[in-house]
N, C-alpha and C positions, 0 to 999 in steps of 0.2 A: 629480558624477554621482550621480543619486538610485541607491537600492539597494530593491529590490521587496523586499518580505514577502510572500508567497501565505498563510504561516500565520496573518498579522496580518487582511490583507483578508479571508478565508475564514475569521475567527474562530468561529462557530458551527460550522463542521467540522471544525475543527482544536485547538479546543481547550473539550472539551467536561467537563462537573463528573463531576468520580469517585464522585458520591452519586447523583445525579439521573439517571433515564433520558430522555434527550433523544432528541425525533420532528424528524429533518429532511429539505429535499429538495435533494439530492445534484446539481447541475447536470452537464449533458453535460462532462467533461474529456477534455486530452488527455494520455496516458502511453506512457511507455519499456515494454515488456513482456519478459516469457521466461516461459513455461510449463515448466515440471518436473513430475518425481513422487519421492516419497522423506523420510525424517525429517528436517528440517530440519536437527535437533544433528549427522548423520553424512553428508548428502548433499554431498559434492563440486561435485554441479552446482548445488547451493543456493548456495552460497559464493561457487561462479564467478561466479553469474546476478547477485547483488550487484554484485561487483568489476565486472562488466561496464556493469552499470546507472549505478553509480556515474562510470566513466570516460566514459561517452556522455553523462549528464549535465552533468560538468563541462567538457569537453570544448564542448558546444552553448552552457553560460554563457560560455566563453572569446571563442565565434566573435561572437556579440549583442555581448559587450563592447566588442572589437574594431571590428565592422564597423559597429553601428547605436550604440554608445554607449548600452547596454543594462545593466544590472548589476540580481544577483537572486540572492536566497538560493537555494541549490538545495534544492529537497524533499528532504522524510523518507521513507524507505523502506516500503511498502505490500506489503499481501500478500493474496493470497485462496485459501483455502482448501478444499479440499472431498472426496471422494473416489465412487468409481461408486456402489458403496452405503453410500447413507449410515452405514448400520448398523457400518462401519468406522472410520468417524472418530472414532475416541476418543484417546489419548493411550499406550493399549494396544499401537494400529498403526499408526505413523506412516510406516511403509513404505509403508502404501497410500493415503498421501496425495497428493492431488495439487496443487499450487501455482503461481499466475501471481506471481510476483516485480512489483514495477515502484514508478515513480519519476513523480509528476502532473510536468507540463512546462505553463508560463506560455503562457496562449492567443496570445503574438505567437510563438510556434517554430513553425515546419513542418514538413513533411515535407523540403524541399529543404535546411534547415537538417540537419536531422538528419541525411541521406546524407551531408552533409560530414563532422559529428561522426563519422560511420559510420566513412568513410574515413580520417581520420584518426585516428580509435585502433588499424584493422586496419594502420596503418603502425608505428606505436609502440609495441604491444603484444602479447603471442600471446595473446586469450583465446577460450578454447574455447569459453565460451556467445555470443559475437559474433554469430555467425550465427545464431542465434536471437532475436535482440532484434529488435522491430519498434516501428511508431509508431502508435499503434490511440487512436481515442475512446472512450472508455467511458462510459454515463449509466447511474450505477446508481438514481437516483430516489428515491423516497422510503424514508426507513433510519431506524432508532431505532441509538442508541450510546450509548457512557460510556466514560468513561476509568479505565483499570486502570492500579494504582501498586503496582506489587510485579513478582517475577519470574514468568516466563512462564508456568511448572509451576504457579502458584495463580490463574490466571482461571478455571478453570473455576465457581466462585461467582457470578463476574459473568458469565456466558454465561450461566447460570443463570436469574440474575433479568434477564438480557435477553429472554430468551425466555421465562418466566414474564410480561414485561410486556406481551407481543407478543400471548400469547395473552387474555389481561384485555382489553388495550384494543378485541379486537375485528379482530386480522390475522393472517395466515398470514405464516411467512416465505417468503422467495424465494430464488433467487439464491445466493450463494456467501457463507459467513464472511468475513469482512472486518479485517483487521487491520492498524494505522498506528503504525509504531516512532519515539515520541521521542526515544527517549533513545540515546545510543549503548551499547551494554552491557560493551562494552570498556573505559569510562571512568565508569559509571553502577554504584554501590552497587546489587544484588539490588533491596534494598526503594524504589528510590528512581526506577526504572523505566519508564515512562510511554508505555503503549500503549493505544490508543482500539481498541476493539473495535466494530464496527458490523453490522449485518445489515440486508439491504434485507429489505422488505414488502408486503406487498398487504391493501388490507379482504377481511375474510369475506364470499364473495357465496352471500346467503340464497336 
């Protein structure tokens, strides 16, 4: 039984140069979701919305496996960030942050797939963000990114020159921060870390 890579096939969005700002376009996906608000490092329901996404996830690899002779790495954890005014979102106040947790799903999953995975995790396990998870497409379009290799606390350099490059080449940003965790950091050295930061775009209209 072959085993799918979605990071492999999707190589120009998944694994983009830690030097170079790369312009891409982001096609429609489908993903696991749960919206929160709160510091990531102290939120409860951050932690849950994981746990949760993680067991729906693997959970849905199990059922393809089984039933269609399906098998596939499961994604990397995604995040989007943002807060009502923006004028908040700094590192200052991560209380009033607001965040959509989620996990891209391989375009043969469905929605009917899913309510099963649904169903059987709310049988096997009690988790509290459960009822919050849904199955939504998201097309975020066209986006500049790079890849950040160190711990969390020192991107702000590379948002930096993301957004310094955004504004040169000629676009406003859009949309919501955008953040993609490699590595696991439970088992990942600080410096050694590996999250792609991305921001969608639009041209400057003169």
């Amino acid at each position: 039984m072959k085993k799918v890579d979605l990071k492999k096939e999707f190589k120009n969005l998944y694994n983009p140069s830690s030097k170079e700002i790369e312009i891409v376009k982001v096609p429609m996906m489908n993903f696991l979701m749960i919206d929160g608000i709160g510091d990531p490092n102290t939120s409860k329901a951050y932690s849950d919305s994981i746990e949760t996404l993680y067991s729906v996830s693997y959970s849905i690899k199990f059922i393809l496996k089984k039933e269609k002779e399906i098998d596939y790495v499961v994604m990397p954890l995604e995040g989007l960030w943002w807060a009502e005014d923006m004028g908040q979102f700094s590192t200052k106040n991560k209380d009033k942050w607001k965040w959509t947790s989620m996990i891209m799903q391989p375009d043969f999953v469905d929605k009917k797939v899913f309510e099963m995975a649904f169903e059987q995790v709310k049988i096997k396990k009690n988790l509290l963000m459960l009822s919050k998870i849904r199955f939504q497409s998201f097309n975020e379009g066209l986006s500049v990114q790079i890849m950040h290799i160190g711990p969390y606390f020192a991107e702000a350099p590379k948002i930096e020159k993301l957004h310094k490059f955004v504004k040169e080449s000629g676009h406003n940003l859009r949309g919501k921060h955008h953040e993609i965790y490699l590595s696991d950091p439970r088992k990942t050295a600080p410096e050694r870390i590996k999250t792609i930061i991305r921001q969608p775009i639009e041209p400057i209209v003169l």
